[in-house]
SERO-4910 file (N, C-alpha, C, O; in steps of 0.05 Angstrom, whole numbers):
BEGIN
 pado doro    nc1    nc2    nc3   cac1   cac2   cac3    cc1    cc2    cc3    oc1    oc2    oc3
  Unk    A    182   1279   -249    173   1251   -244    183   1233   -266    178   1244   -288
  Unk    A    193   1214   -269    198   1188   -278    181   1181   -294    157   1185   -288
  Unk    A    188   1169   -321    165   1161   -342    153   1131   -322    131   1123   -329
  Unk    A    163   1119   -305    155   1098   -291    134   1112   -279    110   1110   -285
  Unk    A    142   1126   -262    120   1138   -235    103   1146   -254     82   1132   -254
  Unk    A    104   1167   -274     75   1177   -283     68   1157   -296     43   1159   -298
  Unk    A     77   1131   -309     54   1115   -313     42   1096   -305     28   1082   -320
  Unk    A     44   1090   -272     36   1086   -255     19   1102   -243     -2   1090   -237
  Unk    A     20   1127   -237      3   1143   -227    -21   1145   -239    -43   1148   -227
  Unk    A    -18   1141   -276    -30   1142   -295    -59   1115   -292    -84   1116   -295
  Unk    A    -38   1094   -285    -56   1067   -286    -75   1078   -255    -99   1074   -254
  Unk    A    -65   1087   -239    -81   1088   -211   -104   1107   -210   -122   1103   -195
  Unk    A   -103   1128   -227   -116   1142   -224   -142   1139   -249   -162   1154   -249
  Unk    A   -138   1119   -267   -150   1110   -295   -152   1072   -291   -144   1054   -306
  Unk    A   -164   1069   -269   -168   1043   -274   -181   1025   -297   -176   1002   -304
  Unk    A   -202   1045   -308   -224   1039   -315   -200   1040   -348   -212   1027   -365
  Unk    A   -181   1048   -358   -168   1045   -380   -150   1027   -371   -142   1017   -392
  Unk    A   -139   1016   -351   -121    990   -350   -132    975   -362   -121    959   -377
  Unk    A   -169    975   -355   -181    942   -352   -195    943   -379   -208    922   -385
  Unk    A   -195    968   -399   -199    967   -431   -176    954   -436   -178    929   -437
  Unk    A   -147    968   -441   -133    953   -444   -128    921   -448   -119    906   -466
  Unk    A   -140    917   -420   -134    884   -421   -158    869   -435   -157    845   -438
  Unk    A   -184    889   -444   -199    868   -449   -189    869   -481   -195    849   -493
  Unk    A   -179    884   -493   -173    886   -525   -144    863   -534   -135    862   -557
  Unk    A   -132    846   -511   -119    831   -501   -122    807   -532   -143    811   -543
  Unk    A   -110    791   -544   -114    778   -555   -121    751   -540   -108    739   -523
  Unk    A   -157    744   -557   -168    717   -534   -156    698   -538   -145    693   -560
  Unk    A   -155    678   -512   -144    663   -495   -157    643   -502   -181    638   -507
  Unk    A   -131    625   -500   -137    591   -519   -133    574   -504   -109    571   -497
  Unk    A   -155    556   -495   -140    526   -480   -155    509   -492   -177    510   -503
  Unk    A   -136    488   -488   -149    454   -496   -175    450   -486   -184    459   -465
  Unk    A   -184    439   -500   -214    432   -494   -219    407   -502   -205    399   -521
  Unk    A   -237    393   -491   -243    365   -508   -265    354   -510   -282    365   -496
  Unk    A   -272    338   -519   -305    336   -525   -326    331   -508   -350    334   -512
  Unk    A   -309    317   -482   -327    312   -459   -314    316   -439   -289    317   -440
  Unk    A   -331    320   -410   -317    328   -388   -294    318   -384   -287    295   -387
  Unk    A   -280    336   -376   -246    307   -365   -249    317   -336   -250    339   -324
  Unk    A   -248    292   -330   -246    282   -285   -216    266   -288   -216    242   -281
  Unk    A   -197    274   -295   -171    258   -293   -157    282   -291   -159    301   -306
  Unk    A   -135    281   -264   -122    289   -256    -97    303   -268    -78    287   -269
  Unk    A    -91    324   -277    -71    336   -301    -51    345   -284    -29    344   -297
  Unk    A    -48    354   -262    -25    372   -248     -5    355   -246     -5    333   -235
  Unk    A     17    368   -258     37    345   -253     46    328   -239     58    338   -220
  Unk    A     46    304   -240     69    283   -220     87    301   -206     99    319   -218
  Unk    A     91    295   -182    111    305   -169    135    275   -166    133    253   -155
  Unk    A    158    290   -182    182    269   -189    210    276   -166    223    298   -166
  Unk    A    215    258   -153    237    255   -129    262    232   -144    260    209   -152
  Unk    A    278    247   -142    304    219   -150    322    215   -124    331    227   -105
  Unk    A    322    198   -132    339    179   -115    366    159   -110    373    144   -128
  Unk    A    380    159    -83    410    145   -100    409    119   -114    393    105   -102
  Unk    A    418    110   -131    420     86   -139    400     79   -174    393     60   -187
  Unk    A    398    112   -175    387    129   -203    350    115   -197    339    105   -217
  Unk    A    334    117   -172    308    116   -175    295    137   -172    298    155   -155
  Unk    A    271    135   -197    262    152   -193    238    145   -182    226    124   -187
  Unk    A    228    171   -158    194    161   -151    176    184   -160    179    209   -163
  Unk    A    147    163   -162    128    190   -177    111    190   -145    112    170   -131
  Unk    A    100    206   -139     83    218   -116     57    214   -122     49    233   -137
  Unk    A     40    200   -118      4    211   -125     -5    203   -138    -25    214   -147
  Unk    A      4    172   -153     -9    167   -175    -35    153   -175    -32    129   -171
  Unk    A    -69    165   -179    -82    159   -183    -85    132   -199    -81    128   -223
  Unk    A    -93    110   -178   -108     74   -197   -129     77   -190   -140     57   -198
  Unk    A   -149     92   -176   -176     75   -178   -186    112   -169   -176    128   -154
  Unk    A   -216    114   -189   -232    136   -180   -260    123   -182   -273    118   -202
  Unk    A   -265    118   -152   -286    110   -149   -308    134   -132   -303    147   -111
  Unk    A   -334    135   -147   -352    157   -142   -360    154   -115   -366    135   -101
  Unk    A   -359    181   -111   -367    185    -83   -342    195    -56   -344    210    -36
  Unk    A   -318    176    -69   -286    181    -53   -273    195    -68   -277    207    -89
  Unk    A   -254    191    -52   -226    217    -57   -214    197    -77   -217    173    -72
  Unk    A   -199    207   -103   -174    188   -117   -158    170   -100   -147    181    -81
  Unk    A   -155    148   -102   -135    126    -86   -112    127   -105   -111    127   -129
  Unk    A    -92    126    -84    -64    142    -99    -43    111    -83    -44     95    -65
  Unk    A    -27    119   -109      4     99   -103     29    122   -100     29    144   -112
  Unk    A     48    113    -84     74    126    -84     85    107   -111     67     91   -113
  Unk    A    101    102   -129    117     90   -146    148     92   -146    157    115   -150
  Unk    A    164     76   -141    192     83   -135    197     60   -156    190     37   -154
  Unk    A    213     72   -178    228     52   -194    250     57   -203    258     80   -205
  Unk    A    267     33   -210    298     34   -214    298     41   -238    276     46   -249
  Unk    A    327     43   -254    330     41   -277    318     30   -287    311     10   -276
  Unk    A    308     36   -317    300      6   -338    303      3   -349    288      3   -368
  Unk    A    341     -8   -352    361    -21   -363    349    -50   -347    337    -54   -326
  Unk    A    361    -69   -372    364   -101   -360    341   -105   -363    337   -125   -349
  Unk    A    315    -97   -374    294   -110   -369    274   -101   -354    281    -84   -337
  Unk    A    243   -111   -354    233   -105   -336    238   -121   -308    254   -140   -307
  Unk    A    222   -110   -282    232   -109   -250    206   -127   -238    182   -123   -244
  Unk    A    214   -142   -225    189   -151   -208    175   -124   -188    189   -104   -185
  Unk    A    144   -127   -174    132   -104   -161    127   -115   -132    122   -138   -127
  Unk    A    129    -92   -111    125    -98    -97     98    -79    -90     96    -58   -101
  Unk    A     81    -87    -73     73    -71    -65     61    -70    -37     42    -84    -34
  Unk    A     69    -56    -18     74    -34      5     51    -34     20     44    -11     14
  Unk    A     35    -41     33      9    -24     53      3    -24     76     -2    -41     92
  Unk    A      5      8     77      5      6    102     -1     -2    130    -13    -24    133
  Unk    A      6     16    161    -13      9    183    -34     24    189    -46     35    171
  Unk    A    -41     27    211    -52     40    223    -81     40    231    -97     58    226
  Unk    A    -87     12    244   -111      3    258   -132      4    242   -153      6    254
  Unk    A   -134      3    207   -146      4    188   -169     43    191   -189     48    177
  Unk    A   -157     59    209   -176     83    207   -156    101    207   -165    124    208
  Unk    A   -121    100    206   -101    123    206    -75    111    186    -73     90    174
  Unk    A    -58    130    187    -34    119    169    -37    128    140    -56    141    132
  Unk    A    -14    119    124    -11    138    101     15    121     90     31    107    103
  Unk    A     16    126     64     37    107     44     67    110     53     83     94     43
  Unk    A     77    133     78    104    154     81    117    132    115    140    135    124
  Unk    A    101    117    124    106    114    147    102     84    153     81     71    148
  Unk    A    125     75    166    129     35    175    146     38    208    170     43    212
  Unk    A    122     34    229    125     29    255    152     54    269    141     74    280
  Unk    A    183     54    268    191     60    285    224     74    263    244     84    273
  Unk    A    217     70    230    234     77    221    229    104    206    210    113    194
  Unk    A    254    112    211    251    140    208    254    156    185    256    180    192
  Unk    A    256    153    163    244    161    140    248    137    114    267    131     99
  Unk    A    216    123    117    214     98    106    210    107     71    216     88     57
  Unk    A    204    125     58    209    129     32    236    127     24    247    123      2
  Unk    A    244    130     45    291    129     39    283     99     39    294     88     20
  Unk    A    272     85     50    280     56     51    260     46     26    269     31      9
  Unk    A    243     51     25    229     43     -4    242     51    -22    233     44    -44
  Unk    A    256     61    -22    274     75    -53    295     56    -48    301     44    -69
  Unk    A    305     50    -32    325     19    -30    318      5    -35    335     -9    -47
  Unk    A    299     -3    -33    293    -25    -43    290    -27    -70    299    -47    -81
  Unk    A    273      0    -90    280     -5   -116    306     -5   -124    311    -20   -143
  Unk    A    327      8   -114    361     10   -123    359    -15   -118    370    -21   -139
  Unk    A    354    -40   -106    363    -58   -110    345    -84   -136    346   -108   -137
  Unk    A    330    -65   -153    326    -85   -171    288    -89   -168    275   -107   -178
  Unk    A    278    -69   -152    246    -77   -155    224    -48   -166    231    -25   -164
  Unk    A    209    -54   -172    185    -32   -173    172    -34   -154    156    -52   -149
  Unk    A    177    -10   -138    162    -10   -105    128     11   -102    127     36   -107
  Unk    A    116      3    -98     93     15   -101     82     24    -66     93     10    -50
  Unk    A     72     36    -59     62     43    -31     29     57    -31     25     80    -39
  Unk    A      8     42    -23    -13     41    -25    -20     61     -8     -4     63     11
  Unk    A    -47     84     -7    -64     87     -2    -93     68     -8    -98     56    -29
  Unk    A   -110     71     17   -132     53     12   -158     71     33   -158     90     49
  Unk    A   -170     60     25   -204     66     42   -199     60     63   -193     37     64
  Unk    A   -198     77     93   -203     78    115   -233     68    117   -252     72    103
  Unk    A   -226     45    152   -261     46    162   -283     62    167   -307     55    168
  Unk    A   -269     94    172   -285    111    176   -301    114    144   -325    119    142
  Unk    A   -284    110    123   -295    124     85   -306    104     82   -320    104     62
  Unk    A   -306     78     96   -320     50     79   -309     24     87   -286     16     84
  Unk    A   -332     11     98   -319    -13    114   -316    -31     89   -322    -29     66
  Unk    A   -302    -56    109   -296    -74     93   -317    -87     78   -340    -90     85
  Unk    A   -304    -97     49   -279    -93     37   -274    -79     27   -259    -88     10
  Unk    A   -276    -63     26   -267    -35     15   -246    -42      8   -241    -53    -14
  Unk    A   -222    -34     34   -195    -44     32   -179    -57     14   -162    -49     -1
  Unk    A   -192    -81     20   -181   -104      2   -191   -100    -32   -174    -92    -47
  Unk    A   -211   -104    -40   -220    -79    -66   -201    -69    -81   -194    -76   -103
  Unk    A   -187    -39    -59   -167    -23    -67   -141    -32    -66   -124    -18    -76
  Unk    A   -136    -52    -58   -102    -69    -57   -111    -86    -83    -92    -86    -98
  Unk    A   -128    -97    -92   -134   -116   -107   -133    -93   -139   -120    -99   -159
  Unk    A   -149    -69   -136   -146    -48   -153   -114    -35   -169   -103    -30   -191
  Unk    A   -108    -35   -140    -77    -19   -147    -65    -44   -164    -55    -38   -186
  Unk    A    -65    -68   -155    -38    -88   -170    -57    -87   -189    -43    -78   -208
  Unk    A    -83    -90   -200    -91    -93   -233    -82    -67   -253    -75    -68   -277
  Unk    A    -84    -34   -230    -67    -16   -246    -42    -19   -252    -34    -10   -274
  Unk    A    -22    -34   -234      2    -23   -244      9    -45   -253     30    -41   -265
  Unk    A     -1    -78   -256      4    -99   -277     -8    -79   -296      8    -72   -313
  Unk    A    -29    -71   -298    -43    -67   -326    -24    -36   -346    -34    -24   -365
  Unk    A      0    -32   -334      7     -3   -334     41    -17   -327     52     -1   -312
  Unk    A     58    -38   -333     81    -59   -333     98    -39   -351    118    -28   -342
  Unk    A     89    -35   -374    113    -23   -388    114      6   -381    136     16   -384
  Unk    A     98     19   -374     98     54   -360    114     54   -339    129     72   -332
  Unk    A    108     22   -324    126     25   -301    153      9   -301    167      7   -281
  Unk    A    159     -3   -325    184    -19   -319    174    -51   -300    189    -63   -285
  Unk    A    152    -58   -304    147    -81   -290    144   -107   -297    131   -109   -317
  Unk    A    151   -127   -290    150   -158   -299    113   -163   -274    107   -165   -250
  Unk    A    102   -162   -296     73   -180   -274     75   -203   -263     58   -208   -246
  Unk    A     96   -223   -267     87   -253   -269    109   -252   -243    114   -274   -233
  Unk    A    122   -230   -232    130   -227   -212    125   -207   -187    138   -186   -181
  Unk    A    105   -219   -175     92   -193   -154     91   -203   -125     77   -222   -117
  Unk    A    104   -191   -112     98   -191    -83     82   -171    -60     67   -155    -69
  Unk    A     85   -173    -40     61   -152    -21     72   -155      3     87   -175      6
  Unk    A     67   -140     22     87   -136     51     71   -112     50     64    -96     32
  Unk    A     66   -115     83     50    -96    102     52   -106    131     55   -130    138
  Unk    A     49    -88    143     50    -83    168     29    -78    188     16    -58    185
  Unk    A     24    -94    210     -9    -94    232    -32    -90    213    -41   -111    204
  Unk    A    -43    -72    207    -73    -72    186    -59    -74    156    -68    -90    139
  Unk    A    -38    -58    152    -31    -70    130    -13   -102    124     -7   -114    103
  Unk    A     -9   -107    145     -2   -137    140    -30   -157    138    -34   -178    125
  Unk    A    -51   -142    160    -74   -164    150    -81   -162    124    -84   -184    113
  Unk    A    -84   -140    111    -87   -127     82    -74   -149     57    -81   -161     37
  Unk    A    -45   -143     78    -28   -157     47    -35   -188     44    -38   -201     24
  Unk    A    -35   -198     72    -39   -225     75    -71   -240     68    -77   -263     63
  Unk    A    -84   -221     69   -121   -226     53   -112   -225     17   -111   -249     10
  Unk    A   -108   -213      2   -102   -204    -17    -88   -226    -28    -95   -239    -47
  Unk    A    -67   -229    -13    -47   -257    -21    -59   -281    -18    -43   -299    -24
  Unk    A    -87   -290    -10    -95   -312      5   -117   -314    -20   -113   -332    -37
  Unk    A   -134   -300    -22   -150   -299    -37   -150   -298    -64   -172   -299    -75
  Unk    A   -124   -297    -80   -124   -296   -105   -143   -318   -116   -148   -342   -112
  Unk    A   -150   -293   -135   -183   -313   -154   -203   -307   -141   -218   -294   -156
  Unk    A   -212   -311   -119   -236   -304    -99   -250   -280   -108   -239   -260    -98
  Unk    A   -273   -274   -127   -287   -249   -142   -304   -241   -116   -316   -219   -117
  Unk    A   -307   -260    -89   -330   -245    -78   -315   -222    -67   -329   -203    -60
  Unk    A   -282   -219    -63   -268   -193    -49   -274   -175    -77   -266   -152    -74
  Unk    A   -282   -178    -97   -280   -148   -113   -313   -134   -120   -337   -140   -123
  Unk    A   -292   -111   -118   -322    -95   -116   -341   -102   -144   -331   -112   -164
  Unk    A   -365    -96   -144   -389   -110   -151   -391    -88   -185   -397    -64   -188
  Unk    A   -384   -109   -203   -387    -95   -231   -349    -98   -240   -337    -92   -261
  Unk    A   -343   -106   -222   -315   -102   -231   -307   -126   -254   -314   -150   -252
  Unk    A   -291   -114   -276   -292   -136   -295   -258   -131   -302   -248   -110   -309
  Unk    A   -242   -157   -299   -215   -160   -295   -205   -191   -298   -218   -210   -289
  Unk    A   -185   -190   -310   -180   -218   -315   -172   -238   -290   -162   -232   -269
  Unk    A   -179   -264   -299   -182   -279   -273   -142   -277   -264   -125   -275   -282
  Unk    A   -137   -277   -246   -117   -277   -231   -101   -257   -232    -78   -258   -225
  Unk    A   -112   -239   -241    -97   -209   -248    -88   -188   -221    -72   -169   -222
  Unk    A   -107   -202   -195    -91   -194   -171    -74   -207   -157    -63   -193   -139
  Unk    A    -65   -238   -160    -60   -252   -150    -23   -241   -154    -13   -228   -173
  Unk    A     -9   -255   -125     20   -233   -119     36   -272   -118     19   -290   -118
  Unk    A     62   -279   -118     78   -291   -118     94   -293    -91    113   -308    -88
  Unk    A     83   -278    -73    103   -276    -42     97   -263    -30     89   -243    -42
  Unk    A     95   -261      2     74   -243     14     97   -242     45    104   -259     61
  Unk    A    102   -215     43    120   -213     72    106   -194     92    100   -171     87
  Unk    A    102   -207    117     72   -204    140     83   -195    162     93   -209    179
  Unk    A     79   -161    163     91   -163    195     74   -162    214     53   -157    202
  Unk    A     67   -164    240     55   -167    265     19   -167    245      3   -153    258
  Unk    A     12   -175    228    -12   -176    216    -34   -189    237    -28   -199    259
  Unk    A    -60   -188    225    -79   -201    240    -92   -227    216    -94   -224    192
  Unk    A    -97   -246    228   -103   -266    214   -124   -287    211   -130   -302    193
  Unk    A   -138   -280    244   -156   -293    261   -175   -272    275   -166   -260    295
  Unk    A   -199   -266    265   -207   -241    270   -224   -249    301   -225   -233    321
  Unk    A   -239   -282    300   -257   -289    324   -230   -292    348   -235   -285    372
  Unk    A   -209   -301    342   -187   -308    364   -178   -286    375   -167   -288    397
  Unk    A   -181   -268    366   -164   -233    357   -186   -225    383   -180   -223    406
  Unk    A   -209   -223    374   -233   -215    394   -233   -232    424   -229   -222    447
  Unk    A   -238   -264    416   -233   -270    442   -216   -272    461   -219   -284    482
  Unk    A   -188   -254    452   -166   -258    467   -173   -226    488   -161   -219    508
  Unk    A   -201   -209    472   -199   -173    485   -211   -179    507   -225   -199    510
  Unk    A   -206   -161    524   -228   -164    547   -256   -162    536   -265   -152    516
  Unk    A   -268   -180    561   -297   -182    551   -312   -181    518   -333   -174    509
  Unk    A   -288   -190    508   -290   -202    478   -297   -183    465   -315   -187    448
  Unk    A   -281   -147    469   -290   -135    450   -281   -132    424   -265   -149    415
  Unk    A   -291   -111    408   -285   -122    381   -266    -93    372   -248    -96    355
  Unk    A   -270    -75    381   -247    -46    380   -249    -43    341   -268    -43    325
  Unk    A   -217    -42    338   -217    -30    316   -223    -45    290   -225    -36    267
  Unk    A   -227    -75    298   -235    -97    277   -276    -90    282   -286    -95    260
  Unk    A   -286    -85    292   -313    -75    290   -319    -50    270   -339    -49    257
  Unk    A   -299    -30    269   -311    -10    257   -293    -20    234   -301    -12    212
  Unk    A   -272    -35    234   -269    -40    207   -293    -65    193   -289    -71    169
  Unk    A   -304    -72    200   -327   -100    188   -356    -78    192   -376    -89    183
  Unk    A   -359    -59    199   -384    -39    206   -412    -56    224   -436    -59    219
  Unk    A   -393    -64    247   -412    -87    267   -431    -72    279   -420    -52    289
  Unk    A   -453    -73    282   -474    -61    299   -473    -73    324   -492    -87    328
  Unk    A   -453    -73    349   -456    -84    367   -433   -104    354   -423   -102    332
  Unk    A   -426   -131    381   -421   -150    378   -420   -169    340   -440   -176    327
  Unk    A   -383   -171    330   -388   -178    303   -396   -206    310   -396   -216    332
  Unk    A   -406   -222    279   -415   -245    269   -386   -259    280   -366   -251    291
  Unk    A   -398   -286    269   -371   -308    266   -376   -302    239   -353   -301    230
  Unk    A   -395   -297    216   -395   -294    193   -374   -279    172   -361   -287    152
  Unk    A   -378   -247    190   -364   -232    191   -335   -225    197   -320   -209    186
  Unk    A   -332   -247    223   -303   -242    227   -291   -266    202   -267   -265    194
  Unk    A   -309   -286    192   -293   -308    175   -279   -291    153   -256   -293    144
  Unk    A   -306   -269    144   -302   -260    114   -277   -246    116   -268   -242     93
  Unk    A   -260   -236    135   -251   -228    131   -228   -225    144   -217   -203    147
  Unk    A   -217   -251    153   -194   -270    162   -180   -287    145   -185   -310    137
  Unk    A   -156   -266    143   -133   -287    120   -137   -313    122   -140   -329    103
  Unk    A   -137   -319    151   -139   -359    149   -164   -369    132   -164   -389    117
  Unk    A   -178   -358    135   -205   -368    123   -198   -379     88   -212   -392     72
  Unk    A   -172   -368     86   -176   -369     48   -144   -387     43   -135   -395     21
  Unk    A   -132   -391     69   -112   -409     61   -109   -439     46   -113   -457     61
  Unk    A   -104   -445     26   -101   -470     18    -73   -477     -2    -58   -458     -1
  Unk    A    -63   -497    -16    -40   -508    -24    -31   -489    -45     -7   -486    -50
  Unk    A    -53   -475    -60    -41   -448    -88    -29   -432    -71     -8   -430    -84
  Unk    A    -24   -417    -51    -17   -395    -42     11   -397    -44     26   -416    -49
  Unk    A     14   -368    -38     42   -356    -48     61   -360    -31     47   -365    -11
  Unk    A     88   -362    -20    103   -366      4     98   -347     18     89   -328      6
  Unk    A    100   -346     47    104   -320     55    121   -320     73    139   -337     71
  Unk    A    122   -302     93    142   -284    112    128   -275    135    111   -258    131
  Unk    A    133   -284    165    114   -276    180    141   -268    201    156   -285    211
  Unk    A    143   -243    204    148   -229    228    136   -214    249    120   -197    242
  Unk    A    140   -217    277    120   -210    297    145   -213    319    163   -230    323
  Unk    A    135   -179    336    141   -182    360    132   -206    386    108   -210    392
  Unk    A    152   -220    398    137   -234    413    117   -215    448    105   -223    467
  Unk    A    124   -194    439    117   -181    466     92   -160    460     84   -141    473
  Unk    A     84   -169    437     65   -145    425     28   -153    435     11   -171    434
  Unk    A     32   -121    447      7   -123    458    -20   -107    441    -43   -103    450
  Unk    A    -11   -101    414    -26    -96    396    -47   -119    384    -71   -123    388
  Unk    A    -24   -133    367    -39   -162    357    -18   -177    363      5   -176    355
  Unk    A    -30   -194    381    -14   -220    393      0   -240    375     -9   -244    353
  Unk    A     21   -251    385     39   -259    364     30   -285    357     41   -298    340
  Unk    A      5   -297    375    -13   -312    365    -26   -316    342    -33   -336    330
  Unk    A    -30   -285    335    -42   -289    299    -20   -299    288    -29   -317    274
  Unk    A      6   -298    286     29   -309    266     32   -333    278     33   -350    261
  Unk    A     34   -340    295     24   -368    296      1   -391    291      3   -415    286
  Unk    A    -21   -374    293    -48   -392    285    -29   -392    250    -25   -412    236
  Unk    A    -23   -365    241    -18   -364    205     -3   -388    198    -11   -406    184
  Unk    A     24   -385    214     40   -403    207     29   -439    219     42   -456    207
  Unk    A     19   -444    229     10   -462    228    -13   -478    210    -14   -502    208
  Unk    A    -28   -463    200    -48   -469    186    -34   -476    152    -36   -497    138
  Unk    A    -17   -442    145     -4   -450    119     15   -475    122     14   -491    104
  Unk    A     36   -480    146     43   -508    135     26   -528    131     31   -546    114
  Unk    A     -4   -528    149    -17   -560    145    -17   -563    112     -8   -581     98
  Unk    A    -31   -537    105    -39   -534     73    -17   -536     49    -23   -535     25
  Unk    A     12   -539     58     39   -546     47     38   -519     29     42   -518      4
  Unk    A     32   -491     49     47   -461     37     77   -464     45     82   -477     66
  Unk    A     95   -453     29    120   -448     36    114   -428     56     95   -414     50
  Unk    A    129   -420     89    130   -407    108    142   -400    122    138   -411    144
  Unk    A    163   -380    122    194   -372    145    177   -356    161    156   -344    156
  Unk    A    192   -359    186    173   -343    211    197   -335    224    218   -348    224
  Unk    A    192   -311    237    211   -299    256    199   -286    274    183   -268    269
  Unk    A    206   -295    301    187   -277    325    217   -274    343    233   -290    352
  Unk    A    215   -239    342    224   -230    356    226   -229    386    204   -224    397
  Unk    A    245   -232    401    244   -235    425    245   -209    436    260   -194    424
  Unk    A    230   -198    462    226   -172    483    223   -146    465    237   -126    469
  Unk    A    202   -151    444    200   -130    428    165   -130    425    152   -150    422
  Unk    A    153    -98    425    125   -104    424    113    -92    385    126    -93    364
  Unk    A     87    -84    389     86    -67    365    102    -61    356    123    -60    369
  Unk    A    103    -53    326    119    -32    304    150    -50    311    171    -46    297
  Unk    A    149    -65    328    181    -73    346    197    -53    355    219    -46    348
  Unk    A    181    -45    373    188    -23    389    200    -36    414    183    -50    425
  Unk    A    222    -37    426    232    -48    449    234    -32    469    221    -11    471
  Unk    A    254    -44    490    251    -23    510    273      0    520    274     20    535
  Unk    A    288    -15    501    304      6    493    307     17    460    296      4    442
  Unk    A    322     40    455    314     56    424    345     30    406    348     30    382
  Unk    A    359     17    423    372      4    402    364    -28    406    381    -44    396
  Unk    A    338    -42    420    331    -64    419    314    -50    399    319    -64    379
  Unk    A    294    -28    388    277    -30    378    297    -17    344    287    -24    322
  Unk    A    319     -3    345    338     -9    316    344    -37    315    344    -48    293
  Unk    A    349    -47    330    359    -80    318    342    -95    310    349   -110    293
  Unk    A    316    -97    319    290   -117    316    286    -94    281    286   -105    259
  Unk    A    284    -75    283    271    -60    260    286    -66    230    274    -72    209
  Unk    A    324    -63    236    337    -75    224    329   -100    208    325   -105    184
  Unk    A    329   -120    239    327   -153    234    301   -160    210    304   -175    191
  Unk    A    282   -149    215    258   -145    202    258   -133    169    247   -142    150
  Unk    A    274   -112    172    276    -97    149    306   -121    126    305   -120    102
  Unk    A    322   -133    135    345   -139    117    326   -165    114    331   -179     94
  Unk    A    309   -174    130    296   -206    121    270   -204    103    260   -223     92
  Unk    A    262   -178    102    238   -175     82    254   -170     54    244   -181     34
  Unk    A    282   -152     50    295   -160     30    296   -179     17    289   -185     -6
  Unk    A    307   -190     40    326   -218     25    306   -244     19    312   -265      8
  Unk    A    279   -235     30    251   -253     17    252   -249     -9    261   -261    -28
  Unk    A    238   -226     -4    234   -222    -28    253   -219    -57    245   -221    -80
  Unk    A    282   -216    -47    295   -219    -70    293   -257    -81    289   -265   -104
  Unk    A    296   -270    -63    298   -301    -61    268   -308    -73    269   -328    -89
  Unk    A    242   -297    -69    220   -305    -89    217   -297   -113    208   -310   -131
  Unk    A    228   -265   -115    224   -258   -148    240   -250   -160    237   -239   -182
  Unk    A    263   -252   -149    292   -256   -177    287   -271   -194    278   -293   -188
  Unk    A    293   -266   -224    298   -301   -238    318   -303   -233    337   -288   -230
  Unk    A    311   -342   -231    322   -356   -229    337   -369   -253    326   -377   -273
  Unk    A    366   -369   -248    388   -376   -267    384   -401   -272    376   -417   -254
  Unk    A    389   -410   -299    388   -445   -305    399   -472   -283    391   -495   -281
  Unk    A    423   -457   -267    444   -474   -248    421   -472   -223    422   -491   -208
  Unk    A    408   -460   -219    389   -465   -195    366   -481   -194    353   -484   -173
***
């Protein structure tokens, strides 16, 4: 027999001397610290990307008791040249589904958020409180949370604060477009929260098929129901006009607001392309800067009716939320 096999046979038949062995083991040392730690230690999960970005996966801004960690995707460029203006990302999905990885009909939108930092931005992609974990405002709360983390966290991330924009899509376009409306407004933050005055407030706001008009939104449903805007407001029955005010971008429009960007299918039978029109109408009376684009024979997500009307609308949509946002938060050279 093999000095291997018999000392294996040895350990099998003598368990009870393996497990002396191990306890005469020299004791075992870890960090310790003086009070509980509830902060997240497992490493960042780090993805690079062409155009030298790197993104971090999971990064915990807000632990609030009772929920799960609310997490950011982070995609940033080099940080040569300075710090980068931020964007930040949130999603869709009828305010009760969806996730930071996914935008309507394109097909792997972290490749396209990482383009966007190769071209010069700090791209952030929100997780937030679903209606099912906590009605509104929850939401808005956690969008208002994330930009005070990652302004408050500029040099970790390579960020210029005094340059921030927001873009979202159906719930996350109502999201981005509440957030952007309301800057300053303390009654959207949660209760004890202490943060400097305008420390959520964003510089440019690009809106796709968003909701804007929550009572118009309802009276356009059959028999005026209230669907997924009810369980997001936690209506017992039939919502308020109170309720739908509190929490309709228009309600908070006036002349401070930031420019924005309103794209919408004109064929969308999700949220009617009516909300981007009541929007865009209201921010010009109030003299917001406002480009609008309504796509023609395209519905939701701009999904068409065929797979290359719904690449071209997705395209059209995607090279004009660029080129917003580069045109609001580039600096501007002295000759301009």
């Amino acid at each position: 027999m093999s000095k291997y096999l018999l000392t294996l046979a040895l350990a099998m038949a003598l368990p009870g001397a393996a497990q002396a062995g191990a306890a005469k083991a020299a004791p075992r040392v870890f960090p310790v610290a003086a009070q509980p730690v509830l902060e997240d230690h497992y490493p960042v999960h780090v993805t690079q990307w062409p155009g030298g970005v790197t993104s971090l996966a999971d990064v915990t801004y807000s632990t609030i008791p009772g929920y799960r960690p609310m997490i950011v995707d982070i995609y940033m460029p080099p940080k040569s040249a300075g710090p980068k203006p931020l964007v930040l990302y949130i999603h869709g999905g009828g305010w009760v589904a969806g996730h930071t990885r996914h935008s309507g009909a394109l097909a792997d939108f972290p490749a396209a958020l990482a383009r966007l930092a190769s071209e010069g931005f700090v791209v952030a992609s929100l997780e937030y409180r679903l209606a099912a974990e906590a009605p509104f405002p929850a939401q808005v709360q956690d969008a208002r949370a994330a930009l005070r983390f990652l302004k408050g966290n500029a040099t970790r991330f390579g960020i210029d604060p005094t340059r921030t924009g927001i873009w979202g899509g159906s719930a996350g376009g109502h999201l981005s477009a509440l957030t952007a409306l309301s800057c300053g407004d303390a009654s959207l933050d949660a209760p004890g929260t202490k943060a400097a005055p305008g420390s959520e407030c964003v510089q440019a706001a690009a809106i796709w098929y968003g909701v804007f008009d929550f009572a118009a939104l309802s009276a356009g449903r059959p028999g005026g129901q209230d669907g997924a805007a009810g369980k997001l407001l936690g209506c017992d029955g039939p919502c308020t006009a109170e309720k739908f005010a509190a929490a309709s971008p228009n309600t908070y429009i006036d002349a401070k607001d930031p420019p924005f960007l309103l794209i919408h299918g004109v064929e969308d039978k999700t949220v009617p392309v009516a909300q981007s029109h009541l929007a865009e109408e209201k921010l010009k009376a109030a003299g917001v800067p406002v480009e609008s684009i309504y796509i023609e024979g395209v519905d939701h997500s701009f999904i068409g009716k065929t797979p290359e009307q719904t690449r071209e609308a997705s395209l059209r949509a995607m090279n004009a939320t660029f080129d917003f946002l580069h045109a609001r938060l580039d600096k501007k050279s002295p000759a301009k």
